[in-house]
C-alpha positions as CSV (number, residue, x, y, z in Angstrom):
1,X,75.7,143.8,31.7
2,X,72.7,146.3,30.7
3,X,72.2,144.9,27.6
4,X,71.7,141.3,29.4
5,X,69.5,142.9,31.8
6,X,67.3,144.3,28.9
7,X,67.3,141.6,26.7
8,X,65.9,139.7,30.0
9,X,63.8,142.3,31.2
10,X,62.4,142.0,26.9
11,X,61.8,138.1,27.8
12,X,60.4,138.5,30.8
13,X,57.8,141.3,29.2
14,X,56.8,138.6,26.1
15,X,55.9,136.4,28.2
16,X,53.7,138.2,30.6
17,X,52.1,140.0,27.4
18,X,50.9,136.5,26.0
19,X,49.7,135.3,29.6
20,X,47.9,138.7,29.5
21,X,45.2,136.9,26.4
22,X,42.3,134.6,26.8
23,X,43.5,131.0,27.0
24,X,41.8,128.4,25.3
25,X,41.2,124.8,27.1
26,X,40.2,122.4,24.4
27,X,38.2,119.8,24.5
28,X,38.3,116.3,22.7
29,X,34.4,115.9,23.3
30,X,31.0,117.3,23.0
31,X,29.5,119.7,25.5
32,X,27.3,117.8,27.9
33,X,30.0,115.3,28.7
34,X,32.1,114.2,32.1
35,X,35.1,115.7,30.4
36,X,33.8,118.7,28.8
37,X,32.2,119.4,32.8
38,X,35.3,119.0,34.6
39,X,36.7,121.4,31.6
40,X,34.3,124.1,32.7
41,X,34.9,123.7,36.5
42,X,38.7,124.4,36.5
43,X,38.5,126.8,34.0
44,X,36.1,128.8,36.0
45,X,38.1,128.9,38.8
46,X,41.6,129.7,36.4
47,X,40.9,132.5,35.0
48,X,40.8,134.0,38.8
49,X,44.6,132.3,39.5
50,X,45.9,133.8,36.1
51,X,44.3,136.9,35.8
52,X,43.3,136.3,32.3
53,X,39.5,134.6,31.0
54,X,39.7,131.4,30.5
55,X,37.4,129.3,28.1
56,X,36.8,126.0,27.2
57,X,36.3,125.1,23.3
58,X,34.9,121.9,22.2
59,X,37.0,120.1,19.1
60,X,35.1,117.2,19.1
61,X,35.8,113.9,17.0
62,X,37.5,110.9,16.3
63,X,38.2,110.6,20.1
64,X,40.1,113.7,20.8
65,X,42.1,113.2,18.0
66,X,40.9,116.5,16.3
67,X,41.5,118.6,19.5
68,X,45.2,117.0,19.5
69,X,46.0,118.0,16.6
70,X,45.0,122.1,17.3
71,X,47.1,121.5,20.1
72,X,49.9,120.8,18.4
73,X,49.6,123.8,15.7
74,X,48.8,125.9,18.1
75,X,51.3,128.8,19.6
76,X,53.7,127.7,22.3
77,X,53.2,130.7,24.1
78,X,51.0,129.2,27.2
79,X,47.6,130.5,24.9
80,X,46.0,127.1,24.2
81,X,45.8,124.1,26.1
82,X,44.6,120.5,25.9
83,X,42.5,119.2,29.2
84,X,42.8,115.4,28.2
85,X,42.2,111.9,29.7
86,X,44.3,108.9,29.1
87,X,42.5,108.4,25.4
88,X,43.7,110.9,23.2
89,X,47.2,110.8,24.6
90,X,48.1,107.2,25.7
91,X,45.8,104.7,23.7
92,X,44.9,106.4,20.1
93,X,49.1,106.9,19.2
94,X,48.5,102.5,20.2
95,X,45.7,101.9,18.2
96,X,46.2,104.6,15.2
97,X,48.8,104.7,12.3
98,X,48.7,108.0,11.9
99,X,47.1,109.8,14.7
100,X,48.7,113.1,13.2
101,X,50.7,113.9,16.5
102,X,53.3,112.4,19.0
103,X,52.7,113.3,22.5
104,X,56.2,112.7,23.3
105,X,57.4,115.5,20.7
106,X,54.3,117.7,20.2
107,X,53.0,118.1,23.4
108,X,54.4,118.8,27.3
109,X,52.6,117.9,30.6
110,X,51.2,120.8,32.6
111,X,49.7,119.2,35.5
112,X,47.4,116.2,36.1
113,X,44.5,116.7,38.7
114,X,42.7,113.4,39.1
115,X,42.5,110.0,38.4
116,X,39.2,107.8,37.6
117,X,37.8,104.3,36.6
118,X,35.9,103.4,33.7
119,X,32.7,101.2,34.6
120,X,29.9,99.2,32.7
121,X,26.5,100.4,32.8
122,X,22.9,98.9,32.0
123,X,20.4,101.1,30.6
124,X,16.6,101.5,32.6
125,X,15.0,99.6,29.8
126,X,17.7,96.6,30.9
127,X,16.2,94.6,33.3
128,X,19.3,93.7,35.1
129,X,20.5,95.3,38.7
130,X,24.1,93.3,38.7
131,X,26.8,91.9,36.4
132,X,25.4,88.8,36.4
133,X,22.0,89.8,35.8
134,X,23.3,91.5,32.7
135,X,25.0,88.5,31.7
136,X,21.8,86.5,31.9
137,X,20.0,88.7,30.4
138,X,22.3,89.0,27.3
139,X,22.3,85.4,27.1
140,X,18.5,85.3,27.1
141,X,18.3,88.0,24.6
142,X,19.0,84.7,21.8
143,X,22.9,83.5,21.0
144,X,24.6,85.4,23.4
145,X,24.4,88.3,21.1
146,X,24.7,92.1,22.5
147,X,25.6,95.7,21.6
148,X,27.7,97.9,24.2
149,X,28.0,101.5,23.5
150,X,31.7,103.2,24.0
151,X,32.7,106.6,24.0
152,X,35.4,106.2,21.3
153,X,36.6,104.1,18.9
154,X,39.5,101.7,19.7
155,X,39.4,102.5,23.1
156,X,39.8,101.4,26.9
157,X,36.0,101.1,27.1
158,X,36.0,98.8,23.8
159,X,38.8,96.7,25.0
160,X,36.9,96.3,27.9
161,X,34.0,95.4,25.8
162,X,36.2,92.5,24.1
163,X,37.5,90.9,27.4
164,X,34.2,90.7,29.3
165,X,32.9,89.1,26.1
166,X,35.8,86.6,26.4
167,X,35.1,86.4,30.2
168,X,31.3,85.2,29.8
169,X,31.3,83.7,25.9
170,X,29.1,86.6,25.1
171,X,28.9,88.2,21.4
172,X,29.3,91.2,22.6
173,X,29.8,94.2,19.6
174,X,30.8,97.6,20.5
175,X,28.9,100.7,18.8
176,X,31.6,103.7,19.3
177,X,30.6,107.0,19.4
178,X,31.8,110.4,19.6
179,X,31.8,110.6,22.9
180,X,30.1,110.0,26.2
181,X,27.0,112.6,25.8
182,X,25.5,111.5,22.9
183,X,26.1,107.7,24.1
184,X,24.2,107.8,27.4
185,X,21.6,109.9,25.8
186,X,20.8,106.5,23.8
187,X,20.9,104.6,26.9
188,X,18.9,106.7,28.3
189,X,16.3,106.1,25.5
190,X,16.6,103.1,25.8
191,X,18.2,102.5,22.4
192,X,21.4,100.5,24.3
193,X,21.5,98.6,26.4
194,X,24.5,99.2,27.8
195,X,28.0,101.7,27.9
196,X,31.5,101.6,29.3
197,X,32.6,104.6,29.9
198,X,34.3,106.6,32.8
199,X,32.3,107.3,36.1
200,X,32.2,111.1,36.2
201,X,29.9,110.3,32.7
202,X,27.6,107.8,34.4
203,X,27.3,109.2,37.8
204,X,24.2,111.7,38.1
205,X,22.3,109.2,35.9
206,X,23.1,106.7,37.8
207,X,22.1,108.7,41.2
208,X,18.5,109.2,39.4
209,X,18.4,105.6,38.6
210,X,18.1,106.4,35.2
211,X,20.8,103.7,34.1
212,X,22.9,101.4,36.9
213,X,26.7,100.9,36.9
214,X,27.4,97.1,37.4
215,X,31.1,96.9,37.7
216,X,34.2,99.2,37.7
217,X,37.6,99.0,37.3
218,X,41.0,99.7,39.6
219,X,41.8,97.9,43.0
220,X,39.1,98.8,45.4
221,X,35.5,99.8,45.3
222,X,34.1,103.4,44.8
223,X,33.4,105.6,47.5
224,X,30.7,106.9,45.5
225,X,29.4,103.5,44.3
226,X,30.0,101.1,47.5
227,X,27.7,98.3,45.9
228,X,29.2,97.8,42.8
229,X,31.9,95.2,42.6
230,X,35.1,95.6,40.5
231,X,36.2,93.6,37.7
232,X,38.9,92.6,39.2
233,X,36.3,90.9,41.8
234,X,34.4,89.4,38.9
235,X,37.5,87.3,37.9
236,X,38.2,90.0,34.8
237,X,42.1,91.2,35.9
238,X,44.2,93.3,34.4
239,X,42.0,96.5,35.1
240,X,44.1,97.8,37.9
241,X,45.9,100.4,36.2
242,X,43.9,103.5,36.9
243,X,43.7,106.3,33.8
244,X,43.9,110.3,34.4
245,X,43.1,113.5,33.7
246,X,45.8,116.3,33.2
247,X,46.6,119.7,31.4
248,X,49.0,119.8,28.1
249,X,50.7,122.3,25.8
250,X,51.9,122.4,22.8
251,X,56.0,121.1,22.8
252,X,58.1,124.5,23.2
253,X,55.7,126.5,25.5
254,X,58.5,128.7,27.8
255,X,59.3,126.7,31.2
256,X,58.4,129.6,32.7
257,X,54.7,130.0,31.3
258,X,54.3,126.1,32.3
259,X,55.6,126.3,36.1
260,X,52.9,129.6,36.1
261,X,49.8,127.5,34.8
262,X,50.5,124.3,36.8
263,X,51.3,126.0,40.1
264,X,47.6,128.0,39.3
265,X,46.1,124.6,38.9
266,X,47.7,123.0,41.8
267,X,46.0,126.1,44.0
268,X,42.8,125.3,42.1
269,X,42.6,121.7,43.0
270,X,43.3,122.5,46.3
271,X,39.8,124.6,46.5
272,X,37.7,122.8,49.0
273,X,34.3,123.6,46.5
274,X,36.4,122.1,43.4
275,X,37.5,119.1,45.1
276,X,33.8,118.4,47.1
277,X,32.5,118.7,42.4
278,X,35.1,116.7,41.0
279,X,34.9,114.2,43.7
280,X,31.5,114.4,43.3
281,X,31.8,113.1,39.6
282,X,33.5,110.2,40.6
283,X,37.3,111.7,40.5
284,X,40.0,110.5,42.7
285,X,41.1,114.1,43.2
286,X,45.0,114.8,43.1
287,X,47.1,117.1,41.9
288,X,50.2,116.0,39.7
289,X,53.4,117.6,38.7
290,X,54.1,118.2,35.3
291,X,56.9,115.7,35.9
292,X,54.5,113.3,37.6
293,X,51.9,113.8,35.3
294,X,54.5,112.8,32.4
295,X,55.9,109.6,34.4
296,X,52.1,108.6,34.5
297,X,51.4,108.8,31.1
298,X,54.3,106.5,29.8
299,X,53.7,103.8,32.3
300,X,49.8,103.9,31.6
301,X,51.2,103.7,28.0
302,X,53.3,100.9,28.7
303,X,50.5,99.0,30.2
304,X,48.1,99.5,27.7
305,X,50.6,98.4,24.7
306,X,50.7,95.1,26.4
307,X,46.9,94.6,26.7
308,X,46.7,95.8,23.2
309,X,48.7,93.6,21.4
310,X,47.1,90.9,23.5
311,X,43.9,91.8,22.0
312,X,45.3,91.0,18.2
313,X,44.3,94.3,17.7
314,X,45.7,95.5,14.4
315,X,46.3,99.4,14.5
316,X,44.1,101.2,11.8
């Protein structure tokens, strides 16, 4: 019996040593970004819950991809973490070969915190104040013939690209780019016309009026954008399905270290001041199990595998 106890009380000792280090939140995406902000806010606020700093690190690239993969050669020891939307772990293992990870073997759920909608904006140079105006305007622009930016290649934002072409016989072309900063700052130049991309990345400009959101997806307007119709009020269905955000580790991280984190970020989300910011970015702000966060993911999965192959979308 007292060598159970001390091999226990030995476990038990491990495991607060490694919560004892910095953790590390990566990052799929540039600094500057809705994602790589809403990184920052919870980490701020995590490192006070766990006793331990807390830091974000930016892997950007090829749509999270690059930050999945440190994830999954990371320690499973609670050290490094993944803050991720639906991107990197439902769609890319849809729409690449060889993404270099599975998320249903490399990586387990923490805790989701929020759900969101992806939206179409017009840049200030764009003339347009509405969907239609945009479509008009496209149309005027000779043939049809337009570029929308997206955040990432061979993703939700460039599917969406695809079907509101379809919708409105408009050659629309996506331009993907390594995420949302570097994509609104061409809109804001005025070098595109337009971007899909998530709300929390569009918001503030659109508050300046420095671009304008035009449509959104899910079932029901914004609270933060009451104007702006959805898709699904457009006639473009099959948007419904909302994406979210949520905390991963690497496959084998101890039970234990996971309950610890995600019962830390349930009493974060709770905060009144983190709610009132992420809401504020344009989050639907709710916190999810690991097991919920998990049952999420493979329906949103499911949903999108449909749309995909739908598309005739041929995985690179």
């Amino acid at each position: 019996m007292a060598t159970v106890l001390a091999v226990s009380a030995l476990c038990w000792g491990s495991l607060a040593q490694a919560q004892t280090g910095p953790i590390k939140i990566l990052v799929g995406f540039p600094p500057g970004g809705g994602t790589d902000a809403i990184a920052r806010t919870l980490a701020d606020k995590l490192k006070d819950q766990l006793g331990t700093p807390v830091v974000v690190e930016n892997k950007a690239g090829a749509g999270g991809q690059i930050a999945a993969q440190t994830l999954k050669a990371a320690p499973a020891d609670g050290t490094t973490l993944f803050l991720s939307h639906d991107h990197t772990i439902s769609i890319l293992p849809l729409v690449v070969k060889n993404p270099g990870f599975d998320p249903a073997r490399d990586f387990v759920a923490v805790g989701g915190f929020a759900t969101f909608v992806n939206a179409l904006a017009v840049s200030g140079g764009t003339p347009a104040k509405s969907m239609n105006e945009y479509v008009a305007w496209v149309r005027s622009q000779g043939a049809g013939k337009g570029t929308v930016g997206v955040p990432a290649p061979a993703s939700v934002p460039e599917f969406l690209v695809k079907v509101i072409g379809q919708k409105y016989k408009l050659d629309l072309q996506s331009a993907p780019y390594r995420g949302s900063a570097p994509m609104i700052g061409d809109m804001l130049g005025n070098q595109i016309a337009a971007g899909t991309g998530s709300i929390p990345d569009f918001i503030e400009n659109h508050k300046a009026g420095k671009i304008r959101v035009v449509a959104v997806m899910g079932t029901a307007r914004q609270p933060l954008l009451p104007d702006v119709p959805t898709f699904a009020e457009l006639g473009l269905a099959g948007f419904e399905d909302l994406p979210y955000y949520g905390l991963f580790a690497p496959s084998g991280t101890p039970t234990a270290t996971i309950d610890k984190i995600s019962a830390a970020l349930a009493k974060v989300v709770a905060m009144p001041d983190v709610h009132d910011r992420l809401t504020a970015m344009g989050l639907s702000v709710g916190y999810m199990t690991p097991q919920q966060l998990s049952t999420r993911e493979r329906a949103y999965s499911q949903t999108w595998s449909k749309i995909i192959k739908s598309s005739g979308f041929v995985p690179q």
